[in-house]
C-alpha positions in Angstrom: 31.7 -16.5 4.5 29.0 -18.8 5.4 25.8 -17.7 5.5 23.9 -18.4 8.9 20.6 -17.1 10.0 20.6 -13.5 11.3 18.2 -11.6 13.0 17.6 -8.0 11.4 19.1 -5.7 13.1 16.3 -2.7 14.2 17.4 1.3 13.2 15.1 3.4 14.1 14.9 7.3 13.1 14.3 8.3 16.8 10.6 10.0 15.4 9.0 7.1 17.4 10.7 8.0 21.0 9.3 11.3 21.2 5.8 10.0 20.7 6.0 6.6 22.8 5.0 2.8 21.6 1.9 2.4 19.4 -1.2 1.8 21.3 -1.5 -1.6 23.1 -5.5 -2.3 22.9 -6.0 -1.6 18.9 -9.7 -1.9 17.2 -8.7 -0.9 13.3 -11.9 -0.6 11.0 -13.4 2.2 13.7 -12.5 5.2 12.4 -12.3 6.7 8.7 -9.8 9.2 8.1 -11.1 12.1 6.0 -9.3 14.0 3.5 -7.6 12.1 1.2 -7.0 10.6 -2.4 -7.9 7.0 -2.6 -7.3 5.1 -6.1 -10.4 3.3 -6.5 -10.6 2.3 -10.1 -7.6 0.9 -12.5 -8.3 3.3 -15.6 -8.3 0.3 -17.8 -11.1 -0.8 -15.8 -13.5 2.1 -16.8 -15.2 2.2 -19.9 -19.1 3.4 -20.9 -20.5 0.5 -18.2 -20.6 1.7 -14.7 -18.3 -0.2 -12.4 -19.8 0.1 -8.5 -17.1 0.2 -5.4 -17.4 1.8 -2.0 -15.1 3.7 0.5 -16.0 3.0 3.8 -19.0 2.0 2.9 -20.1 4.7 0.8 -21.1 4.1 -2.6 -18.8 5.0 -5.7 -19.6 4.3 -9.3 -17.7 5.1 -12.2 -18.1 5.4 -16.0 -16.9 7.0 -19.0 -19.7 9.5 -21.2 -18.6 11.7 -23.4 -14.9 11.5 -23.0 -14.7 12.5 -19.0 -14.8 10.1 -16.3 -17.9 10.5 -13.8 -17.4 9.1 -10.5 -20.6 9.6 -8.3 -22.4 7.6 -5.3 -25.5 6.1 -7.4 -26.1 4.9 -11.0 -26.9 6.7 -13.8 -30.2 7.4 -14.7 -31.1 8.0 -10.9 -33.5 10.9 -10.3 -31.8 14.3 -8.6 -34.9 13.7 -5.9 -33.7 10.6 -5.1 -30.2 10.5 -5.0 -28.2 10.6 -1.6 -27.7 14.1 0.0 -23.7 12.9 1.2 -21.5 15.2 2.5 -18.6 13.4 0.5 -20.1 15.0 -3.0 -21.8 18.4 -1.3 -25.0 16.9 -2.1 -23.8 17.2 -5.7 -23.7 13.7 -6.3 -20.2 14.1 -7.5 -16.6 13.2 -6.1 -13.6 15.1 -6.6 -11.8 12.9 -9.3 -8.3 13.3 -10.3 -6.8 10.5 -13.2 -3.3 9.8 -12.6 -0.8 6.8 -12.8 -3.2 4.4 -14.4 -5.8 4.7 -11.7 -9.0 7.2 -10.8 -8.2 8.9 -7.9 -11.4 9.6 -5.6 -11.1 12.1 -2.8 -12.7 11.2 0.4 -13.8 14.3 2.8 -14.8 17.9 2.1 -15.2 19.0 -1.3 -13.8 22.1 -0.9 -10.4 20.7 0.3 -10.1 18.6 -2.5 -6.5 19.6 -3.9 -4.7 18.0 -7.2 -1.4 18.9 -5.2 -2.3 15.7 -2.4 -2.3 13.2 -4.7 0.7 10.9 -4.1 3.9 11.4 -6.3 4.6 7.9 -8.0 7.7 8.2 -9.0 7.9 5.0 -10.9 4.7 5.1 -12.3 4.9 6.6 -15.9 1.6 9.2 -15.8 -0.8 7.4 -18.3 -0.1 4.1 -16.1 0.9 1.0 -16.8 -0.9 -1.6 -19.4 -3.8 -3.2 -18.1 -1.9 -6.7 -17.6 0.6 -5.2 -15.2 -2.2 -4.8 -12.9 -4.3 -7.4 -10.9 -7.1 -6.8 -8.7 -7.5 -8.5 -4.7 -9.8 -9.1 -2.0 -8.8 -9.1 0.9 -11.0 -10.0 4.0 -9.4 -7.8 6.3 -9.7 -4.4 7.4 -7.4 -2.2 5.6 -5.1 -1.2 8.6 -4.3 -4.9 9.1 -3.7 -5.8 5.0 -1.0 -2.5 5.1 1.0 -3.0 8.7 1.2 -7.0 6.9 3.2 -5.2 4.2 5.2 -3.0 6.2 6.6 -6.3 8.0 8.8 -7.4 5.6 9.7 -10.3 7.4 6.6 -11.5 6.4 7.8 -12.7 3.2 10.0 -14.9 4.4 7.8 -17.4 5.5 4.8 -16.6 3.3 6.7 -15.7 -0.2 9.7 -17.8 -0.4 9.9 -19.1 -3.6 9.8 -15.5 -5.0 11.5 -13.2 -2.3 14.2 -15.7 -0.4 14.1 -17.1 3.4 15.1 -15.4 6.3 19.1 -16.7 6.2 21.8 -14.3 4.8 25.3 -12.5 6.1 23.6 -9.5 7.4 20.1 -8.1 7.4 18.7 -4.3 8.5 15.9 -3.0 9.0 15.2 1.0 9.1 11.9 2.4 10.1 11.2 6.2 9.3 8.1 8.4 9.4 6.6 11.2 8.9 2.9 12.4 10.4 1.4 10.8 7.5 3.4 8.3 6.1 5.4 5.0 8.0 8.7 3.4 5.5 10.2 0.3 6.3 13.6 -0.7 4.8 14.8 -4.0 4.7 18.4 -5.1 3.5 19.8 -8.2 3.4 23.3 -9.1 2.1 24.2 -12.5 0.7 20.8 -14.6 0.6 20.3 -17.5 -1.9 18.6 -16.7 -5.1 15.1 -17.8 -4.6 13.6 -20.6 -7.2 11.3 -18.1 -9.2 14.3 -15.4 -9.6 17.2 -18.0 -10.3 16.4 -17.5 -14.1 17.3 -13.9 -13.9 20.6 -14.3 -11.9 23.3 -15.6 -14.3 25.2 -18.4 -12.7 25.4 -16.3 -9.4 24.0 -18.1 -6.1 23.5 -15.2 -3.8 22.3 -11.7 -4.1 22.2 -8.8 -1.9 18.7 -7.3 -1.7 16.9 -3.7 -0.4 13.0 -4.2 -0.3 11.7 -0.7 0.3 7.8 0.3 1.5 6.2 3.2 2.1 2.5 3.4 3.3 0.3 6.5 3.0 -1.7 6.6 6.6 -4.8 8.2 5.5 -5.5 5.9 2.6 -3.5 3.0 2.5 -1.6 3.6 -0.2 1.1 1.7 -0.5 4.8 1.8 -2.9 6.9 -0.6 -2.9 10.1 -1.5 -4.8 11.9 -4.9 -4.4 15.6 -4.6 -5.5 17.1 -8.4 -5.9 20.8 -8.0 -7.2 21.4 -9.8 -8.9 18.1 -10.5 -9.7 15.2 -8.5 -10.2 13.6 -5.6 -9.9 9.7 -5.3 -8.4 8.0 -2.1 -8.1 4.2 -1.7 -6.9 1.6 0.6 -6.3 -0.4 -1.1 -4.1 -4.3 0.7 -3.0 -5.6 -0.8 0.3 -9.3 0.6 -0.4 -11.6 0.3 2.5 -14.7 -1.1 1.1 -16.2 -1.9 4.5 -14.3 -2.7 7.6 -13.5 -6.4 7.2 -12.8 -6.2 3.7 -10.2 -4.2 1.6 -9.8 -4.3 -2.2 -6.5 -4.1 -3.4 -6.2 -3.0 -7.7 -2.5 -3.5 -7.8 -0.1 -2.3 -10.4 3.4 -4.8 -11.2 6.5 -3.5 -13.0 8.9 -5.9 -13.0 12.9 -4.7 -13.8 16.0 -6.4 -15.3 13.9 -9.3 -16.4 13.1 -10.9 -19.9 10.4 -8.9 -21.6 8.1 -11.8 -21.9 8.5 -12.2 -17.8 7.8 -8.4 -17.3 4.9 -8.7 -19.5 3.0 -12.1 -17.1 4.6 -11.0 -13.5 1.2 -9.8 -12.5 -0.5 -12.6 -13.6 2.1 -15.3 -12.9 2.9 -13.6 -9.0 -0.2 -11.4 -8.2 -2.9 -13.9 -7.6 -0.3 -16.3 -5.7 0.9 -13.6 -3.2 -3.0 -12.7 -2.1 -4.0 -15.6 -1.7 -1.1 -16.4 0.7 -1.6 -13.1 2.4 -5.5 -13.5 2.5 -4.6 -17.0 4.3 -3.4 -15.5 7.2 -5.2 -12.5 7.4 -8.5 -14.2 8.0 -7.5 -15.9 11.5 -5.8 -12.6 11.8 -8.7 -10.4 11.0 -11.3 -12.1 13.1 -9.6 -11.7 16.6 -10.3 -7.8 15.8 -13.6 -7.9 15.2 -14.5 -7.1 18.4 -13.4 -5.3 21.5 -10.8 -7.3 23.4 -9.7 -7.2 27.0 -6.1 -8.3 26.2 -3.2 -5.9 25.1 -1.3 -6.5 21.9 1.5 -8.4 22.4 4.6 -7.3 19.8 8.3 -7.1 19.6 11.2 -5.1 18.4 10.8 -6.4 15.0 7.5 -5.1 14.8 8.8 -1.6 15.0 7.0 -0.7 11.7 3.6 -1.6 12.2 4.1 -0.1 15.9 4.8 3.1 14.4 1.8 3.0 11.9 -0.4 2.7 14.2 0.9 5.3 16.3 0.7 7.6 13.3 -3.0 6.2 12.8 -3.6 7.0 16.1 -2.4 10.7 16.1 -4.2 11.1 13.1 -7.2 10.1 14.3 -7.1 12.5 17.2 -6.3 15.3 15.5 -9.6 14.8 12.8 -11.3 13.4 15.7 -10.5 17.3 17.4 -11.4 18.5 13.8 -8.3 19.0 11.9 -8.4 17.5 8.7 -5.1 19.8 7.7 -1.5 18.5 6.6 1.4 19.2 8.5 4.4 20.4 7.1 6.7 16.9 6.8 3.4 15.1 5.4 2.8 16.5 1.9 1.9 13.3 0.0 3.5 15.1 -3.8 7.1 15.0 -2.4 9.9 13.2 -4.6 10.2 10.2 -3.1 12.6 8.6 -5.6 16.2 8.3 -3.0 13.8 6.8 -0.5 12.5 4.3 -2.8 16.0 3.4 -3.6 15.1 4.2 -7.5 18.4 6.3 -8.5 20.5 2.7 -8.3 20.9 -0.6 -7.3 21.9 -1.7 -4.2 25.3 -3.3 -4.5 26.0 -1.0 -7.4 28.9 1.3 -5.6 
């Protein structure tokens, strides 16, 4: 067959249609949603030393004493008559901290709701993490809404990421959009691309591959998984924070695991790929960032492949009205501990039937 450019082909779950097109005139960086596990710190990261961050512009510092990880908003040594009196730590000066998948999970909201059971299932994370050079740490200047819908387009890649993930011509190419009322996944599949130039090591004498690149965002924090399945080829899956630090800047400690690859490749993706892939994103999310700065009198303009990032943000924006109203709760389809593994595409590789 000969391989000609095709435009993906839009399947949508029908969970949009009963709740209409995402909102036209969109200001992210407004409004913080409350109640949630964000993964501040890579473990590796947090020794006796405190190590200073922020979520929405709240301070969080985090060291190691004794053996236990303390994670409060000011520095040691800080006099109880001084310290901040934050709702975010009871006046304690204390978050909620849960350690889990190589990262220091912070809960942002009311103390009391604070629940080990919220705290995303990682399914191909092992528990203690991964080493510290699987992971790299971004900055991106961009609000956080903005840095996730950019990975939810996986289109994207194709003109920003071609020498790792492929262009935009193959046989056939799908993309499925499904959501729940906290989480937005975007699958893409592609059958019959050309090997890209950084992958054409791993593929045998082959000089196509069929490839499934799966991402799921968490709404409330920005949490993102992501698994990359390049047959033949490789294997990439991420957990990738989008931590809002401040509203025009999101900092991204991202964790690599890279499959069906020489161990010495597995071993320097992060390092190799991670720092590449920001900077290209942070390239265009600068011109893209600024034009939201500010109120705007003109509408969004979109189209049906931005069905994704559509339907984020009209999960953002129910959330927001709902916590806006006061309720902070969970609804039954958006318990972040599910099993996600099938939706990931982790039980097998796609051609593999």
């Amino acid at each position: 067959m000969t391989t000609n450019e095709v435009q993906p082909r839009i399947v949508d779950d029908r969970h949009a249609a009963k709740g209409g097109a995402g909102p036209s005139r969109y200001q992210p960086g407004t409004f913080a949603l409350r109640d949630t596990w964000f993964p501040i710190f890579s473990s590796a990261m947090v020794h006796r030393r405190p190590v200073r961050r922020a979520i929405h512009g709240e301070p969080v510092i985090a060291y190691r004493k004794d053996n236990e990880v303390h994670v409060t908003d000011h520095m040691p040594g800080v006099s109880a008559q001084a310290r901040r009196q934050s709702e975010f730590t009871a006046g304690s000066g204390r978050y909620p901290v849960v350690e889990r998948f190589g990262y220091i999970w912070v809960w942002y909201g009311d103390p009391e709701h604070a629940s080990e059971e919220l705290v995303p299932n990682v399914p191909h994370m092992p528990l203690a993490g991964q080493p510290r050079h699987f992971i790299v740490e971004n900055v991106y200047d961009i609000c956080y809404e903005l840095a996730v819908e950019n990975l939810l387009d996986l289109t994207h890649a194709d003109f920003l990421h071609t020498s790792l993930t492929g262009d935009s011509l193959s046989e056939d190419d799908q993309i499925e959009v499904f959501s729940t009322s906290e989480t937005v996944t975007m699958v893409r599949t592609a059958m019959g691309r050309k090997i890209p130039a950084m992958q054409r090591l791993f593929a045998g004498s082959a000089r196509r591959q069929d490839v499934r690149i799966t991402t799921m965002a968490h709404v409330r924090s920005g949490v993102c998984f992501t698994h990359g399945d390049f047959n033949p080829g490789m294997s990439i899956r991420q957990l990738a924070p989008h931590n809002p630090e401040m509203p025009n800047r999101t900092r991204q400690p991202l964790t690599f695991d890279a499959a069906h690859v020489p161990a010495v490749v597995r071993h320097s993706f992060a390092a190799a790929a991670g720092h590449q892939v920001a900077r290209q994103d942070n390239w265009a999310f600068r011109e893209q960032g600024a034009q939201y700065l500010e109120p705007r009198e003109n509408n969004d303009l979109s189209s049906r492949f931005d069905a994704a990032g559509l339907r984020y943000r009209k999960v953002i924006q129910r959330l927001v009205e709902r916590q806006a109203a006061g309720d902070l709760s969970y609804l039954s389809d958006g318990d972040p501990g599910r099993d996600v593994r099938s939706t990931m595409g982790l039980d097998k590789r796609i051609g593999s039937d």
